[in-house]
N, C-alpha and C positions, 0 to 999 in steps of 0.2 A: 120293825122293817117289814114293806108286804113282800111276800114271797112271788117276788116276782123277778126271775133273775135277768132273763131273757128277754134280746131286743126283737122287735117289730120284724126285723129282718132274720133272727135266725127262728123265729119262730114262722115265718111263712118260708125258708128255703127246704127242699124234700131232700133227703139223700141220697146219692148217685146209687140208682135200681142195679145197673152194672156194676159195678165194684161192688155190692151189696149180694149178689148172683154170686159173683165169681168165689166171692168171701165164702161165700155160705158152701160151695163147691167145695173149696178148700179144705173146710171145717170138717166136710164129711171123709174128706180123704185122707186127715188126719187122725181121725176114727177108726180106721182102718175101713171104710166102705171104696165099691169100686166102680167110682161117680167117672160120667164121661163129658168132659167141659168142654161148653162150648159157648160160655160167656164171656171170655175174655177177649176185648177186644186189643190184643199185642201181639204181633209177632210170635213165633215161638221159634227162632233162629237165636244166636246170638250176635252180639254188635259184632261188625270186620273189623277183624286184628289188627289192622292199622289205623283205623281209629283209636281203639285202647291204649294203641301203643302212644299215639300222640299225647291222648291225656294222661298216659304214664310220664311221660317226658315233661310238661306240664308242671307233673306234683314232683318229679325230681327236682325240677330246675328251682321248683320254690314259687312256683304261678297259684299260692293258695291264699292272696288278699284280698280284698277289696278291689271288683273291676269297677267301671264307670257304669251307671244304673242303663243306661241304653244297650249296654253290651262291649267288648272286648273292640279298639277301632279296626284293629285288622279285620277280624270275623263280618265284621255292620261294612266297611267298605270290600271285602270278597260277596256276602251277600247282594250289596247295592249292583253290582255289577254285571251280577246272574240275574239280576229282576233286570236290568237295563237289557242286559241280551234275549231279555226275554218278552218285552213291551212294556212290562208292565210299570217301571221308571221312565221319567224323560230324559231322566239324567240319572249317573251312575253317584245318586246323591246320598250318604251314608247313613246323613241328618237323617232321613227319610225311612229307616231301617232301626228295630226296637226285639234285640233278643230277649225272651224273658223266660223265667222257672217253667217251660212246657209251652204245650201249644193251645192248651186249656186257657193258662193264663192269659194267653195275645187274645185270646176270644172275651175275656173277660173284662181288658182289661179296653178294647176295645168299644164294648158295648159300656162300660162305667165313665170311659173319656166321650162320649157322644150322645147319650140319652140318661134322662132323669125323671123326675115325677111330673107327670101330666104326658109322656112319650108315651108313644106306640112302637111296638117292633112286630113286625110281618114275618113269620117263623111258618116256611113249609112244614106240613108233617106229613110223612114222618120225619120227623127230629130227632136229632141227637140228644139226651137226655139232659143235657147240660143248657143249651140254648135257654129257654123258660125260664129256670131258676134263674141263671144269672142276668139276665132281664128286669128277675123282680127282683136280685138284691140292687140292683142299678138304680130302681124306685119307679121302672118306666111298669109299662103294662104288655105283655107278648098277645099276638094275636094270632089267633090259627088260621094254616089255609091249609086243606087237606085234601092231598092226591093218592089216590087209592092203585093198586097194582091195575087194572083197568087202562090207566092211563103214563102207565109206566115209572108211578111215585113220584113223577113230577106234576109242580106249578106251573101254569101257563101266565100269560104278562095278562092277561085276558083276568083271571083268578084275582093277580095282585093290586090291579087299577081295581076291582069292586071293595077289595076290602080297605083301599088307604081313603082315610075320614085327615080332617086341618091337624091331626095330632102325631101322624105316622112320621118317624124320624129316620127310622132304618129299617132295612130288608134282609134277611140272613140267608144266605145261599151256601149249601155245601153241596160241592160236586169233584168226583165223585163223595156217595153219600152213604153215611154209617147212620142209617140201620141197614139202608138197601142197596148197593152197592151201584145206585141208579147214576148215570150221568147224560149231562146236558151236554145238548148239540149246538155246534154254535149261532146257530141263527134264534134257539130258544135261548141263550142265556142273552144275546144281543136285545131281543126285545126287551128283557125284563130290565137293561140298563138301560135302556134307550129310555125308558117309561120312565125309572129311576133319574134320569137325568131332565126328563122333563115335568117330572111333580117335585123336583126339588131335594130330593131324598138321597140317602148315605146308603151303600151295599157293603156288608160285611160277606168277604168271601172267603169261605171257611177252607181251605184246598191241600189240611194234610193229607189225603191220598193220592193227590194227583202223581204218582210217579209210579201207582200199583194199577195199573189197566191191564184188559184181558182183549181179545179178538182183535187185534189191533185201530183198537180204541182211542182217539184221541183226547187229551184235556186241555181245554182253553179257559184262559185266564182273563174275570171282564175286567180287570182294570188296563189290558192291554190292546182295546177296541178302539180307543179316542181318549184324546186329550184328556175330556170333559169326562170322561170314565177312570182315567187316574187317577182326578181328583175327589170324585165321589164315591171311590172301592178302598175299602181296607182290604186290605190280602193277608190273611192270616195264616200259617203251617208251620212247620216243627222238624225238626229231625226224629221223632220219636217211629213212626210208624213206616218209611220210607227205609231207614237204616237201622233198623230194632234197637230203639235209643229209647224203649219208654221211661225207665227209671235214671235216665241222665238230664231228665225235665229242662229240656231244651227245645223253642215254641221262637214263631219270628211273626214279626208284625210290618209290614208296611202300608203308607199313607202317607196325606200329603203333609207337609211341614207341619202346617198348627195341629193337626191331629196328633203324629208322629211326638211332638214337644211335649205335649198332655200325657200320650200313652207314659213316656219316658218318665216324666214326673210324679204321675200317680205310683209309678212301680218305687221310686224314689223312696218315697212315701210308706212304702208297705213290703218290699221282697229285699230292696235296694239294689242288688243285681242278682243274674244266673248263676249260678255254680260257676266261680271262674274257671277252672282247670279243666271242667265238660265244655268247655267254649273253646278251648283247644282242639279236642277231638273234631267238635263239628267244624273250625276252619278246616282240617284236615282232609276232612269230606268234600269241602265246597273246593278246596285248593287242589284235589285229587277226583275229581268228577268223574273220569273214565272207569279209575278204580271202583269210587262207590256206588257207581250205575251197575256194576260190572256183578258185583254184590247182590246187588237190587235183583237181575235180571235171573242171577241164580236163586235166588229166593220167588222169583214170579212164576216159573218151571214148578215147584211145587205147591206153591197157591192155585196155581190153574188147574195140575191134577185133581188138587182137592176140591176145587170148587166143583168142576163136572162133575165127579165123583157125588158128593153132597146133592147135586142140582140134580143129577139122577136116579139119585137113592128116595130123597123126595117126593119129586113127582110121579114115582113106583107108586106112592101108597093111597088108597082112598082116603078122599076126605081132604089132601091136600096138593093145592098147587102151586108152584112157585118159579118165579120168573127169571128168565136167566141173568145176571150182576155183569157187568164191564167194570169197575174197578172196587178199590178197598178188599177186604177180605169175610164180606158177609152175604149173609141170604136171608132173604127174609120173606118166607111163603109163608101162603095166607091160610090159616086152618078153620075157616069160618064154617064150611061145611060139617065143622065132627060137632058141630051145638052147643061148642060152650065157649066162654071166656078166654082172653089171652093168658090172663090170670091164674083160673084156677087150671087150663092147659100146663103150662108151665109149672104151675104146684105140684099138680099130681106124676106128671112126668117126674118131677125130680123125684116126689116120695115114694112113687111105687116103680120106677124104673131107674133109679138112680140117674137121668142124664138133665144136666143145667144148662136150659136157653134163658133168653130174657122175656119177657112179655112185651108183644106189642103195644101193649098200654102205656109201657113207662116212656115207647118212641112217640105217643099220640096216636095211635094208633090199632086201636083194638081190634080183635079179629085176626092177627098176624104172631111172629113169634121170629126173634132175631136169633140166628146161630152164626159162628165165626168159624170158620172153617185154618184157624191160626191154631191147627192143631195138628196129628197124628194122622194117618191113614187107617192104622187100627182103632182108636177113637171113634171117626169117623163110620169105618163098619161097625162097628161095635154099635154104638151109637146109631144109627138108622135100623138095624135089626129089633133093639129098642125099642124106639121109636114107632117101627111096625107093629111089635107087638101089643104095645099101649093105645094105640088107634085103632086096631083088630078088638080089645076087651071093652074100649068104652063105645064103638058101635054095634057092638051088641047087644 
């Protein structure tokens, strides 16, 4: 037998740089080293107690079987009704709504029900690290367009019309956006649909952070511009990052029927459903909305500190500049000026100052360096003092 164990697809997917950070963070600080994280893109609240408590009720009542692979009917028609109040339905259709293991998943599972070999997918960078891979285990091919802080980390429709060739299938849009906390306004996310709808093309819209904004920042949703934008937006998000739910891997998808069928059925195929008894909890969220905004908005009070905080500490130091974020919870300045790599930045910070960012490299991005400010305010100083110090010995 050749030794050859490994298929075509797990030997071209990379492994998540992020979790890969954060791990190695971990590792040190089980060590006993006094590492300052700032990789982990989650929360660091815990879920609101009424959530817990409904999934506690849940696993009492004996809600630990087998749900239906789309998702729990209560939860898919409470969500259908929130996208309907929200434009993004024409109708409060439930069909049309696909809970699944995270919100990774609905990104995955969306781009594996829509594009295949011989597909193109149009992937802003910087990107999320996850985007590209799951492209190519889909068998399609991702294609970069790349917006630099210059121009605010976004694509223009302008950008996207040059790179779509007879093969482009979809367009991946996340706003607000992880690595940079950048978001679109709506007359730029309208063009890119507008274009979208008139070459023919599918937009996946990636919109877990839409509910974490800063300056009072708005988020618009392009499936809910026109009809004809309904139909050609997946809208993909989760409870995980909204409601500090990341290890309740709960992720929602909507689209239109035949898509919607497909997502459903692949997951069939491979997850079979979410966690049933966590699909309790997040009805509870969607059934209790004031409460879990309520949640939301005391956790956005200390994300904002931190963020200023971070965004100021930053731009104190030579060699780095960085742009102020409106939503999700990261930053991502550009350290191009100190002469070296996002790489080896990030390496040596972690070895000789103990604090873990991500590399701009692993967002597409080199030249840059992603921190989450989902952390501490001691962290945080901590961390920046660091940070100075480490910029101070290698421009020397």
């Amino acid at each position: 037998m050749k030794n050859n164990y490994l298929s075509p697809w797990a030997k071209n997917v990379s492994p998540s740089p992020t979790l890969a950070v954060d791990a190695k963070a971990k590792a040190l600080k089980a060590a006993g080293e006094d590492v300052c994280g700032f990789g982990a893109g989650e929360p660091d609240f815990d879920t609101p107690a009424f959530i817990k408590e409904a999934c506690a009720k849940a696993l009492a009542e004996g809600k630990t079987k087998y749900a239906p692979a789309a998702g729990i009917p209560d939860l898919r028609q409470a969500l259908a009704d929130q996208y309907h109040e929200n434009g993004v339905l024409t109708e409060a259709n439930s069909a049309q709504v696909v809970v699944s293991p995270g919100g990774k998943y609905s990104c995955y599972l969306a781009i594996l029900a829509t594009c295949g070999p011989g597909d193109e997918v149009i992937i802003p960078a910087p990107y999320w690290v996850s985007y590209p891979e799951m492209v190519k285990l889909a068998g399609a091919q991702p294609k970069i367009i790349l917006a630099g802080d210059e121009q605010g980390f976004k694509v223009t429709a302008a950008q996207i019309e040059e790179a779509i060739t007879p093969a482009t299938k979809l367009i991946i849009l996340n706003s607000p956006s992880n690595p940079t906390g950048c978001l679109y306004e709506k007359s730029e996310m309208e063009e890119i649909v507008e274009l979208a709808c008139k070459k023919d093309l599918l937009v996946m819209s990636d919109e877990i952070y839409e509910y974490l904004l800063y300056d009072g920042s708005t988020h618009y949703r392009p499936a809910s511009f026109s009809s004809e934008a309904a139909e050609r937006v997946i809208t993909v998000s989760g409870f995980s990052k909204t409601f500090s739910m990341t290890g309740w891997r709960l992720g929602t998808l909507v689209a239109n029927p035949e898509i919607a069928k497909a997502v459903a059925s692949l997951q069939s195929q491979t997850t079979s459903n979410a966690t049933t008894f966590s699909q309790y909890g997040a009805l509870a969220a969607v059934q209790n909305w004031s409460s879990a905004m309520q949640a939301v908005n005391e956790m956005l009070v200390h994300f904002d500190r931190r963020r200023l905080m971070l965004l100021d500490g930053l731009n104190a130091i030579n060699g780095i500049s960085c742009l102020r974020s409106q939503g999700a919870f990261y930053l991502f300045p550009n350290i191009s000026e100190l002469g070296m790599s996002s790489e080896d930045f990030s390496n040596q910070l972690l070895e000789k100052e103990k604090v873990a960012v991500v590399s701009g490299h692993a967002f597409g991005s080199d030249g840059y360096i992603r921190l989450s400010y989902a952390t501490s305010d001691e962290i945080i100083e901590k961390g920046l003092s660091r940070i100075t110090s480490f910029c101070k010995e290698s421009t020397n």
